[in-house]
Steps between C-alpha positions, in 0.01 A plus 500: 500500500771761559698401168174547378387821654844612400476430126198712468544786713873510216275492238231770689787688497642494168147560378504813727851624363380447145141656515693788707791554272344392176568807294883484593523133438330585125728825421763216619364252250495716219838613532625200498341444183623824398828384558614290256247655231663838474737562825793224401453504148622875539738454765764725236380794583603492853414474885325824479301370264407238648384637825343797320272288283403281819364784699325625209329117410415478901372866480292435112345128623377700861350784313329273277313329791424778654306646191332187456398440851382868459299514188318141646374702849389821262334213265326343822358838594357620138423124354235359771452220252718199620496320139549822317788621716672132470488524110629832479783444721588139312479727162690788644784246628456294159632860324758560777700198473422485114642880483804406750611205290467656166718793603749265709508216175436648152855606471564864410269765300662512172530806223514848516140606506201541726280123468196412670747227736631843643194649546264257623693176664805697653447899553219374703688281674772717610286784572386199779804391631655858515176629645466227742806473683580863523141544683583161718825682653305800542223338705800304676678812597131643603477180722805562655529878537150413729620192690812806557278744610231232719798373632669848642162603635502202705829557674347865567135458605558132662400628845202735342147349534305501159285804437144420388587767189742238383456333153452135512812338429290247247349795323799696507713200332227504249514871340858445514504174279250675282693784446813332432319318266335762312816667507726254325250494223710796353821325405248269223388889328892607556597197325223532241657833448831424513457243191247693271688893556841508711608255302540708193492849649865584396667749674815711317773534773759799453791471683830736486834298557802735612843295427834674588679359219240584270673604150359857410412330105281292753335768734093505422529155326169273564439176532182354471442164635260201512482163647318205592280533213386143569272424162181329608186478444497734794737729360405471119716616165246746458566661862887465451464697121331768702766521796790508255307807329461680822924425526559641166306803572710580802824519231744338700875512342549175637222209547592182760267249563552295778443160471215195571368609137277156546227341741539125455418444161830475249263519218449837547844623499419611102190722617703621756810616270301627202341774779799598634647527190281857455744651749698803441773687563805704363738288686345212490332162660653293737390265809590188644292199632311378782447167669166444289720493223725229662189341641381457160844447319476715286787727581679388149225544303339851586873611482488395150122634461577870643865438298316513154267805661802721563464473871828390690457272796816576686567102642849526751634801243514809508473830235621833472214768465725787364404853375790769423762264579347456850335143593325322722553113619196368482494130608231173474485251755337198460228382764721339874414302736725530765528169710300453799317865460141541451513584094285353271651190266760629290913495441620350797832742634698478823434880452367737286675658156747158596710475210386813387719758672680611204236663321512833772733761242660719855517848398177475288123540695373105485111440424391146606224345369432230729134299538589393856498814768678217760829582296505858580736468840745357275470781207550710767811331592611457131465919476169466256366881506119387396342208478152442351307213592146368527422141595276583819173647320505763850365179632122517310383519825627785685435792797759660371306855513502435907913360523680391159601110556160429637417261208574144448831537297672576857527191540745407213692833514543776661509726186109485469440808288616864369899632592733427744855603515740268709914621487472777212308239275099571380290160474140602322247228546219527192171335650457350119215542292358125515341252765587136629228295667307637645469737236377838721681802615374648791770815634728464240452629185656363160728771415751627210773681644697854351889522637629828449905475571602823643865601546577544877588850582 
C-alpha cells in the first residue's frame, strides 16, 4: 500500500508540474524542434546568432498563443452559438497554419514585380507576425510595469487598512488587461503602414563631409550614393527606375552604390543591372557588393553584368578619381565576415580589409566602399578618411527619432545608421532603399544620400 500510495501521489505530482508549467514545457518543445530545423543548420553565422534567434522563436511561439487564446475569449463573448463559434475557430486555425506553412515552405517569392503571392498569402502574413509580437511585449511590459507598481505599494501601505473608496483589485486587473489590450492593437495599423507607405517613402539625405586632406580640385565634389536596393517583388524594377531618377536629378559628380543589389532570387540579377544601368554621373559609376550577392553567388556574374553596363564594381582594388592632376583613392571591398562576430554569411577574414591593406595610397584622402559597417574600427586603423556603407537597412524597425541605435540592427553592429567619426576617419551608414523579410519600415526611412566633400579649413 505505501509503494502504492507512493506511485500515485509521483504521478499526482508530475500531473501537477505539467498542468502548472505547461506553457514552458511547450515553448520548450518547440524549440527543440526549432533546433535542428533552422538553429544548427545555421550554426555559421555565429553564437550571437544563435542565441538571438532563440529568444526571438521563444518570444514569436508565446505571442502567438497569446493572440489565439485572446481572439477565442473575445469569440466566446460575441459568438453565443457553441457550434458556430467551434467552426469558425477550426476555419480560422485551418487558414493560420495553412498561411504559416505556406510562408515557412514555398521557398522564396521570385521576380522583380508586385504578384498576388505578395499581396495576399505573405504581406498579410507579416503584417501578423510583426503586428503580433510587437503588441505581445507591449502588453508584457504593461504586465510588469503593474506587478512593479502593485508590488511597491505593498511595501508602502502594508500596515494601512483598505479604504472602502478603493477599486476592487478584480475590477481593477480588468480595465488594465483591457487597456493593454486595446492598446497593442496599434502595432497591427503601424505595421499595416509600415508595409503599404514607409516602405517606399524615400527620404534624400544631404550630408557635408569636411576632410583635412581634401585636394582643392576636390572641394564641393558630391557623391551620391545608394544601397541595398534589394529587387523584389517588394521592391520592384519599376520602383528602382524611379529611385535611380530621383539620383540623377540630384547631379552627383560621382555615383556609389553600395552593395546587396539582390533579395534571394539570382534570376533577377539582369532586372536589377539593366535599372541601375540608367545612372549618371560625370565621373562615373562604381560600387561594390553585399552578402546577398555572395548569398546568391552571384558576385562573378553581376560583376560581369554591371562590367558590360559601364558600372565598375571595385572587388579588393582600388581606383584613382582624379581631376586637375588631383585624385582620389577610391577603394571596393568585397562583403567579410569576420570569424566569430555577429555578420551575416559572407568572406570569412581573421579581420577585416585582411589581405587588403595595400590598397590605402598614404598621402592621398582614401574613400572605402565597404557593405559591412563591422569593418569600420579597422578602416579607422588602416587611416580610411570615409567610408560608405549600408548593410543594416537603419534596422526597418527603428525609434530612432527618440535615441538613434534603438532599432534591431544594434544587435549586429554598432554602426546602426547615419555618421560617425572614430580617430579622424568618417563611416556613413546609408539605411538602403530596399526591404528583407519582413518587408516594412517603421522609423527608418529608405534613403539616397548627397556627400558634399568640403576642404577642412
Amino acid at each position: 500500500m505505501n509503494a502504492s500510495s507512493q506511485s500515485l501521489g509521483m504521478k499526482a505530482k508530475a500531473i501537477g508540474f505539467i498542468g502548472s508549467h505547461k506553457l514552458s514545457l511547450f515553448l520548450l518543445f518547440s524549440w527543440l524542434i526549432f533546433l535542428p530545423l533552422w538553429l544548427i543548420p545555421n550554426w555559421i553565422e555565429g553564437p550571437f546568432y544563435f542565441v538571438f534567434l532563440s529568444i526571438m522563436f521563444v518570444i514569436l511561439v508565446g505571442s502567438q498563443l497569446f493572440w489565439i487564446y485572446r481572439i477565442g475569449k473575445v469569440g466566446k463573448k460575441l459568438i453565443s452559438h457553441k457550434s458556430w463559434r467551434r467552426g469558425l475557430a477550426v476555419g480560422g486555425l485551418l487558414v493560420y497554419f495553412f498561411l504559416l506553412a505556406f510562408n515557412l515552405f514555398s521557398g522564396i517569392n521570385r521576380g522583380s514585380r508586385w504578384n498576388l503571392r505578395a499581396g495576399l498569402l505573405e504581406a498579410p502574413v507579416q503584417i501578423w507576425f510583426v503586428g503580433s509580437m510587437l503588441g505581445f511585449l507591449l502588453i508584457m511590459l504593461l504586465w510588469s510595469v503593474d506587478r512593479l507598481a502593485s508590488a511597491i505599494g505593498g511595501m508602502f501601505n502594508h500596515s494601512e487598512a483598505p479604504s472602502r473608496s478603493d477599486p476592487p483589485s478584480a475590477s481593477r486587473r480588468r480595465f488594465l488587461e483591457h487597456g493593454a489590450v486595446g492598446l497593442s492593437a496599434f502595432p497591427f495599423v503601424a505595421g499595416t503602414y509600415g508595409l503599404l507607405y514607409c516602405r517606399l517613402n524615400l527620404e534624400t539625405t544631404h550630408q557635408r563631409i569636411v576632410l583635412q586632406h581634401l585636394p582643392k580640385a576636390f572641394d564641393g565634389f558630391r557623391i551620391v550614393q545608394l544601397s541595398d536596393l534589394h529587387i523584389s517583388p517588394y521592391m520592384t524594377a519599376e520602383e528602382i527606375r524611379k529611385y535611380v531618377a530621383i539620383a540623377n536629378q540630384l547631379r552627383g559628380d560621382l555615383v556609389v552604390v553600395t552593395g546587396d543589389f539582390l533579395n534571394y532570387d539570382r534570376a533577377t540579377q539582369g532586372a536589377v543591372v539593366q535599372e541601375v544601368s540608367a545612372l549618371k554621373a560625370p565621373f562615373g559609376v562604381l560600387g561594390c557588393l553585399g552578402n546577398h550577392e555572395y548569398m546568391t553567388r552571384t558576385e562573378e556574374s553581376i560583376t560581369r553584368l554591371f562590367a558590360k553596363a559601364q558600372i565598375r564594381i571595385l572587388r579588393q582594388e582600388r581606383v584613382p578619381i582624379r581631376s586637375n592632376n588631383e585624385a582620389l583613392n577610391l577603394i571596393g571591398i568585397d562583403y567579410e565576415q569576420a570569424r566569430f562576430s555577429m555578420d551575416h554569411e559572407g568572406h570569412l577574414v581573421d579581420w577585416y580589409m585582411e589581405g587588403n591593406e595595400s590598397l590605402v595610397m598614404p598621402g592621398m584622402v582614401n574613400v572605402l566602399l565597404n557593405h559591412n559597417p563591422n569593418a569600420f574600427d579597422r578602416a579607422a586603423e588602416l587611416g580610411i578618411d570615409l567610408m560608405l556603407t549600408g548593410h543594416t537597412h537603419g534596422g526597418q524597425l527603428s525609434l530612432e527619432m527618440l535615441h538613434r541605435g534603438l532599432c534591431l540592427s544594434r544587435f549586429a553592429t554598432p554602426y546602426t545608421s547615419g555618421w560617425y567619426r572614430k580617430a579622424g576617419s568618417q563611416l556613413y551608414v546609408n539605411r538602403g532603399i530596399g526591404t528583407i523579410s519582413p518587408y516594412i519600415r517603421l522609423g527608418s526611412r529608405p534613403e539616397i544620400t548627397v556627400f558634399e566633400l568640403i576642404r577642412e579649413g
